[in-house]
C-alpha positions in Angstrom: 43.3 10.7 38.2 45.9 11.8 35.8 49.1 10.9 38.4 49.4 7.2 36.9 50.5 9.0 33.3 52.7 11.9 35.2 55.7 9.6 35.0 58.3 12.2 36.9 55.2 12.4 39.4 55.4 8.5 39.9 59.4 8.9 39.9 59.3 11.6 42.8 57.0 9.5 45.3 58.2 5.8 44.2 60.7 5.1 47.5 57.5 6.0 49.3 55.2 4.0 47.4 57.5 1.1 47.6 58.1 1.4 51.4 56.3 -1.5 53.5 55.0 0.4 56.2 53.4 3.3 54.2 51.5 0.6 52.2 50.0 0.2 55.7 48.0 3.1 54.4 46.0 1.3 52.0 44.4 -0.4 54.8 43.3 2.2 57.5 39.9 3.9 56.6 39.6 7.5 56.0 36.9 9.2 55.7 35.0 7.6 52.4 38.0 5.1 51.4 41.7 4.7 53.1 44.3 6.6 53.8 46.2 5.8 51.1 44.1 7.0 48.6 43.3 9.9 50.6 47.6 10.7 50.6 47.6 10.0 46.8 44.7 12.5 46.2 46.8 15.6 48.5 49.8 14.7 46.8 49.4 14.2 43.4 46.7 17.5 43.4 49.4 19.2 45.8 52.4 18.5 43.0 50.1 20.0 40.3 49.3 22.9 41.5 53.2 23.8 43.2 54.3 22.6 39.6 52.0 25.3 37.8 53.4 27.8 40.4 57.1 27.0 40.0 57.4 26.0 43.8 59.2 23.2 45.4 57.2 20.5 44.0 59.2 17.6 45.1 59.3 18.3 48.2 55.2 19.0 48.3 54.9 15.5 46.3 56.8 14.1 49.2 55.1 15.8 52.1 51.9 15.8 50.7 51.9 11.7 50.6 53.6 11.6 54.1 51.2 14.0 55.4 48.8 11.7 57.3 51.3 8.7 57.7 50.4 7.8 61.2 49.1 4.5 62.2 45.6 5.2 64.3 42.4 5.3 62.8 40.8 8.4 61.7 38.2 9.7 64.4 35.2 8.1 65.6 32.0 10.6 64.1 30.1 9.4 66.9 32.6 10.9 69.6 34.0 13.6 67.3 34.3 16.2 69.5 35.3 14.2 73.0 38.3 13.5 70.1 38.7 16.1 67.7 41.0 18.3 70.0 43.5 15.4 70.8 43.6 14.2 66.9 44.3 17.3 65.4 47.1 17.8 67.6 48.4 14.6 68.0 48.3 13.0 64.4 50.8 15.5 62.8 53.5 15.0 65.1 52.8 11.4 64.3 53.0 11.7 61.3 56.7 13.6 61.1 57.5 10.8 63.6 57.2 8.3 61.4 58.3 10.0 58.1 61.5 10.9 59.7 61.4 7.4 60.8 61.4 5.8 57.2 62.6 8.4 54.6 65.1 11.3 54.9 63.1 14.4 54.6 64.2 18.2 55.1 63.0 21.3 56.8 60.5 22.1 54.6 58.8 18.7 54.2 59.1 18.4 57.8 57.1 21.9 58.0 54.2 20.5 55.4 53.4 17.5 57.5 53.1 19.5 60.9 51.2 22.2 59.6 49.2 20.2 57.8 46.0 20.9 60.0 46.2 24.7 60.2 43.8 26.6 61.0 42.2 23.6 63.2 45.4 23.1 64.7 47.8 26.4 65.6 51.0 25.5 64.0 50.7 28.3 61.4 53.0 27.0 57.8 55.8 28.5 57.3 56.6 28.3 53.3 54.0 28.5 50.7 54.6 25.2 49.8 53.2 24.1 53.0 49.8 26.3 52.4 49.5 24.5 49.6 49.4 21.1 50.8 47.4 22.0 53.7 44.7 24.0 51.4 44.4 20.6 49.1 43.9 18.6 52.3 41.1 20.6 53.3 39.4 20.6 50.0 39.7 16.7 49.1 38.6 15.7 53.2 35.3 18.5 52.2 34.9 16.0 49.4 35.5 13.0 51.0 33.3 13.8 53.9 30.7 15.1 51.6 30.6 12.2 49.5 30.5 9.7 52.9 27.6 12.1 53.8 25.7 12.0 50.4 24.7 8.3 51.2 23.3 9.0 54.3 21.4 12.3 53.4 19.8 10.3 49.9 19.0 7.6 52.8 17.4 10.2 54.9 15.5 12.0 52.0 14.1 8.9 50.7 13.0 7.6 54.1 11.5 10.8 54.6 9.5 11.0 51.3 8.2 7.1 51.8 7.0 8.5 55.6 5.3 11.3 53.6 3.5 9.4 51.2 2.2 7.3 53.7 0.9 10.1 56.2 -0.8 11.3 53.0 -2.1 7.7 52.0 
């Protein structure tokens, strides 16, 4: 990823970067990794593309790394939908909670972060900003949760072909 050479990129999010509690992140899994990288990925990709569309790409830098900044653990795949309703709804407000908490942030970050889950959750973004940010988290969790996947369909397939091989022995 091209962020660690986008200096004003590393300028924008540094206080956030720097902050004790959102280095948290780095250890709370998510999805394939943590939550920190997944924040970096949203942001930094979010920043890009706001950048090339001469939007408020501070603020989507910002927002985009404060978007999952919430303290639970992702949900449990095994009980995904006793749990799915109640995280979608709950870990945006969190979220705001706790960016509010640590970093000054203004109406439109404060729009990116709860939104963040539309269409699975119903708060529908407001500025085009926050469809942004919410688009890119959509796309990197597909990849995320396709890569964690991956592993387990290779496992799958190769199981499968050794049980073939050996009905056909």
């Amino acid at each position: 990823m091209k962020r660690n050479l986008d200096r004003e990129y590393s300028m924008i999010v540094k206080d956030i970067m720097d902050n004790e509690e959102f280095k948290k992140m780095a250890y709370i899994e998510h999805h394939n990794s943590n939550r920190m990288n997944h924040l970096i990925k949203v942001s930094y990709y979010s920043y890009v593309i706001a950048k090339k569309l001469k939007l408020k790409y501070k603020e989507v830098a910002r927002a985009g790394l404060l978007h999952d900044f919430y303290f639970g653990r992702t949900v449990d795949h095994d009980k995904f939908k006793e749990k799915f309703k109640l995280y979608t709804h709950n870990h945006p407000k969190e979220a705001l909670e706790n960016a509010k908490k640590y970093f000054d942030i203004n109406a439109l970050e404060e729009d990116i972060i709860i939104s963040h889950m539309f269409p699975i959750d119903i708060k529908i973004p407001k500025y085009f900003e926050s469809w942004v940010v919410s688009g890119v988290d959509k796309v990197v969790a597909t990849y995320e949760f396709y890569k964690k996947a991956s592993k387990k369909l290779k496992y799958a397939a190769n199981l499968g072909l050794i049980l073939l091989f050996n009905a056909i022995k």
